[in-house]
ZADOLO-883603 format. One record per residue (C-alpha): residue in one letter; x, y, z. Coordinates in steps of 0.001 Angstrom, whole numbers, padded with zeros to 6 digits, always signed. Layout:
BEGIN
AXYZ...
END
This chain:
BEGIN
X+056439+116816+135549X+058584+118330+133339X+062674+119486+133492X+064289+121417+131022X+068134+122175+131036X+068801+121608+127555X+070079+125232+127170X+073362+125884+126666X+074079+122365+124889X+074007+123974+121770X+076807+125915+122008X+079066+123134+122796X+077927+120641+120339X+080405+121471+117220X+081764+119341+113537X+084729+118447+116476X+082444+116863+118890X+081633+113181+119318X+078345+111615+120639X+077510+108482+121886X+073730+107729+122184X+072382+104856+124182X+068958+103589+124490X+067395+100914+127045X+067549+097476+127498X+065336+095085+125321X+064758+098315+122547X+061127+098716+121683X+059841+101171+119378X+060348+104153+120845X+064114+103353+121883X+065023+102714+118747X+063265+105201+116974X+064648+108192+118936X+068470+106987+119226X+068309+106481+115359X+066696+109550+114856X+068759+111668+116891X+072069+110137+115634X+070995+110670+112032X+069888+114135+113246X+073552+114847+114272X+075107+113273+111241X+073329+116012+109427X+075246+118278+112156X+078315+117017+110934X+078826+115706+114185X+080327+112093+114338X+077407+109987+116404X+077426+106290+117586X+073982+104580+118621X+074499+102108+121170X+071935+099533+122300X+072765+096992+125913X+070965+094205+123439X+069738+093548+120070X+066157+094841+119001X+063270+092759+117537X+063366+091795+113790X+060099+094296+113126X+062055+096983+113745X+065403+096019+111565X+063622+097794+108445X+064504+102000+110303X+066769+103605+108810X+070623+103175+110277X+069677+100191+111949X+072780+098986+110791X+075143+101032+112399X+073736+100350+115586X+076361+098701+118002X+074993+096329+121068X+077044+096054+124136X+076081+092295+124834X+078165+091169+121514X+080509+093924+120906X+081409+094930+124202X+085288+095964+123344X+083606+098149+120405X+081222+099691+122438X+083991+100986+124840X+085814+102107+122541X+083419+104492+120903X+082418+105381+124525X+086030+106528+125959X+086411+108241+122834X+083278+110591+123000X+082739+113637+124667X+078962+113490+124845X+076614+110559+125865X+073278+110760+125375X+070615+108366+126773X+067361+108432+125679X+063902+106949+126741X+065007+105698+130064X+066124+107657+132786X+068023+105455+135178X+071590+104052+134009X+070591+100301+135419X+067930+100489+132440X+071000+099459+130192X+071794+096200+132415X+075459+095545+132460X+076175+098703+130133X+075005+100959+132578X+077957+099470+134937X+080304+101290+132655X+078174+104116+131793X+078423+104848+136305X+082580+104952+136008X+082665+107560+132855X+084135+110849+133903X+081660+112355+130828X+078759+114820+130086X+075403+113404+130081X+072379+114371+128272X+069067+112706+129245X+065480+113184+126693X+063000+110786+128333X+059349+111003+129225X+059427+108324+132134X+058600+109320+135857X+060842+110327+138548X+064238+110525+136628X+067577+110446+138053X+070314+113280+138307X+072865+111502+136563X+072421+113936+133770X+072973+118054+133846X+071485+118625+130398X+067805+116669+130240X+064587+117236+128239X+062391+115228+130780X+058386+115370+130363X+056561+112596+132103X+053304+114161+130339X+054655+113185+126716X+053446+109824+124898X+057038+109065+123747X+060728+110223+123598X+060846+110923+119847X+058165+113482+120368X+060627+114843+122664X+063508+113992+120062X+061611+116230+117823X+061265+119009+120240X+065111+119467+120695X+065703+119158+117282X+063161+121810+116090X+063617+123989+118919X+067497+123804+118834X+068134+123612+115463X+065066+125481+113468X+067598+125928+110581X+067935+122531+109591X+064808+120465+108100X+064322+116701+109101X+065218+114438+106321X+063161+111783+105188X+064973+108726+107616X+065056+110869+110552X+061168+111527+110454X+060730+107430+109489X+062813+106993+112717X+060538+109298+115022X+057474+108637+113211X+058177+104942+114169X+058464+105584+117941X+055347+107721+118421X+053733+105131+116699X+054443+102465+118436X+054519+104372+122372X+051303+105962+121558X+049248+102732+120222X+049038+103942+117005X+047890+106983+118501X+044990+105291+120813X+046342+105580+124426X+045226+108970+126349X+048552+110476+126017X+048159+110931+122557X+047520+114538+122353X+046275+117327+119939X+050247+118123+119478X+051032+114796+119056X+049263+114948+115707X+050248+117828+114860X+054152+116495+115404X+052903+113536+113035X+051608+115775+110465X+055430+117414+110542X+057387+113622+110056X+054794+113469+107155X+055312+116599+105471X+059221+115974+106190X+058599+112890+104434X+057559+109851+106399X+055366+107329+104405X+052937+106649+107169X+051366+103249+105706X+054904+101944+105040X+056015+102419+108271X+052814+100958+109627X+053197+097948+107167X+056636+097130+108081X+056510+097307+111760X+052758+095545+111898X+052046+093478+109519X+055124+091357+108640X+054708+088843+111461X+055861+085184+110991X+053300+082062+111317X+055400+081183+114500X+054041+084587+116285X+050524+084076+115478X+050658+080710+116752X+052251+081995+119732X+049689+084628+120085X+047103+081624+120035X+048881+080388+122828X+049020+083423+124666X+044924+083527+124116X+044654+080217+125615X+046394+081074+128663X+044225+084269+128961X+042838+084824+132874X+039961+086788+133325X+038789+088333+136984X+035485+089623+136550X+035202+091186+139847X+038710+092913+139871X+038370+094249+136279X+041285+092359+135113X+043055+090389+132866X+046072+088459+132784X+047998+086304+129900X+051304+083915+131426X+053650+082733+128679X+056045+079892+130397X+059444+079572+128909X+057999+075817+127141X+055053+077844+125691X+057679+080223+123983X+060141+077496+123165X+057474+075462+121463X+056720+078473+119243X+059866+079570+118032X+059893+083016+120635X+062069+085386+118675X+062076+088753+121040X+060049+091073+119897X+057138+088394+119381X+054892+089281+122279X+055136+093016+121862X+051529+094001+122250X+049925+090782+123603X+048738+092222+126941X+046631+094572+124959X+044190+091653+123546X+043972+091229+127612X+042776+095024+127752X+040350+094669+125192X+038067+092725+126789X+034664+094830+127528X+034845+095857+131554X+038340+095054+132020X+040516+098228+133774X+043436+096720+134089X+045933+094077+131994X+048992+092206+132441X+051280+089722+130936X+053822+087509+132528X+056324+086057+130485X+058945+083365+131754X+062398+083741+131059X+064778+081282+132191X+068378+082947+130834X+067460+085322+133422X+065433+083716+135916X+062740+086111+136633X+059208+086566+135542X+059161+089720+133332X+055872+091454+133718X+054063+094351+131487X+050864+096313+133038X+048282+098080+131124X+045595+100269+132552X+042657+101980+131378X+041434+105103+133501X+042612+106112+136753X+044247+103278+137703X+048178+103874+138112X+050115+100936+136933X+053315+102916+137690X+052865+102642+141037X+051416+099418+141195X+054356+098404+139435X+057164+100261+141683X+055314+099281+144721X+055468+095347+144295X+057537+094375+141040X+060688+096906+141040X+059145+098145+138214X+057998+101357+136950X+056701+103518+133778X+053617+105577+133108X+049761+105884+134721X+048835+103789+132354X+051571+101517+131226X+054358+099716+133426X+056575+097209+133501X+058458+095144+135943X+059859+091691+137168X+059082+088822+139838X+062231+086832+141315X+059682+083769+142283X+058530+081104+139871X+055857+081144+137470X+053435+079565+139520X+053871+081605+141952X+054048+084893+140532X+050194+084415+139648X+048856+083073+142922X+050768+086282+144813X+049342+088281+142078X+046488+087380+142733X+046260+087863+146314X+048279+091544+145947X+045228+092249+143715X+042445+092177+146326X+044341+095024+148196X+042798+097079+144626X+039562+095934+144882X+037837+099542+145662X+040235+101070+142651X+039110+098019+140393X+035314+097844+141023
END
């Protein structure tokens, strides 16, 4: 599915105007990438931006350009406010429900303010008159860099912003292996480059700077690996000891459920990963073929995503969440086998 009423936000977007841009909760890749790029994008404008993230982001992403600037509602709450009551344009990007932003998006529900949604998640809420909303795009910078090129063919993409974008695609597309990576796709990669991106950089920086602690945490992760032949699936469980024994930094088990989905014959993957600050079971789903994880998620872990890749929670215990898991499964078994 795909919304656009983006037009018209041109014309009010001026050197007076101030923007606040806000990603999700627990900033991956692609959250990060786009909010940076689009508030470097408008510094270019001449139009004062503020990048505003509910929490802090892992330590593989801390290299993108701007990172610095970013402001995080869970430690600088009166800041955040500030910059908020003082703009007269939010923008959220890559999520398209304001409870994505946990107790941020409280606030974000009282502002008497224009919002602008660019997302490529499912079934998006109205919160926002202007949106760029494509459910059939890999990731919101590709998005990022359809507003920006479309809106604004005047003004080229500096080096940062396409570092920021390329970044995001990147990491929402695989490294360009999941089936929504499309022929475009590329060819918007092939733009970040020319515009000045250094591809292997950003590929060494985000991938292969991990600390010993990760890999060891990884092993873990291996260890605790559950395969179900006859269901086609996979799942890895992380308990809150397993990540306090290893040093858990967040960020550390981005990717792990895809070791679980490449294992020959397996359709479907999932970690579950304990977390006791916030006593629920967070969950991330990973699907090969036809098999929707989005709905899988929505329908039975208030969750929600893409076909293909999902996320979502379980209020229960550990324990528990596997054996109902489990037993939820074998209501798949004809999708599965």
């Amino acid at each position: 599915m795909r919304k656009n009423t983006i037009d018209g936000l041109k014309g009010q977007l001026n050197k007076n105007s101030k923007v606040s841009i806000i990603g999700h909760k627990n900033p991956d890749g692609d959250a990060l990438g786009s909010t940076l790029g689009l508030h470097l994008f408008m510094k270019e404008l001449g139009i004062t931006s503020q990048v505003i993230m509910p929490n802090s982001f892992p330590d593989f992403l801390a290299w993108l350009p701007g990172v610095d600037e970013i402001l995080c509602y869970d430690t600088e709450k009166s800041q955040c406010e500030e910059k908020l009551d003082n703009s007269d344009f939010v923008f959220t990007l890559d999520f398209n429900h304001l409870d994505r932003t946990g107790s941020l998006g409280d606030y974000l529900q009282k502002m008497d303010i224009t919002f602008i949604m660019i997302d490529h998640h499912q079934q998006p809420a109205d919160y926002a008159p202007y949106m760029l909303s494509d459910t059939s795009i890999a990731s919101t910078c590709e998005l990022v860099h359809e507003y920006i090129t479309t809106e604004y063919p005047e003004t080229k993409l500096t080096a940062d912003i396409a570092s920021c974008l390329y970044t995001g695609i990147m990491t929402d597309t695989g490294s360009f292996r999941f089936p929504s990576t499309t022929s475009k796709t590329h060819r918007i990669i092939a733009d970040l480059i020319d515009a000045g991106a250094n591809n292997s950089e950003i590929h060494q920086n985000t991938f292969d700077n991990n600390a010993e602690s990760r890999l060891h945490l990884l092993g873990k992760a291996l260890q605790n690996l559950k395969v179900l032949k006859d269901l086609s699936t996979a799942y890895i469980y992380l308990s809150q000891k397993d990540l306090n024994e290893h040093g858990f930094k967040k960020g550390d088990t981005e990717g792990f459920v895809n070791y679980a989905l490449s294992l020959r014959g397996i359709k479907f993957a999932v970690i579950f990963i304990e977390n006791k600050a916030e006593n629920i079971i967070k969950i991330s789903f990973r699907s090969i073929g036809d098999f929707d994880v989005n709905t899988f998620a929505r329908n039975h872990y208030s969750g929600g995503g893409h076909n293909n890749a999902a996320g979502g929670k379980s209020d229960l215990d550990l324990n528990s969440t596997l054996e109902k898991f489990e037993e939820t499964l074998t209501n798949y078994r004809k999708e599965l086998s």
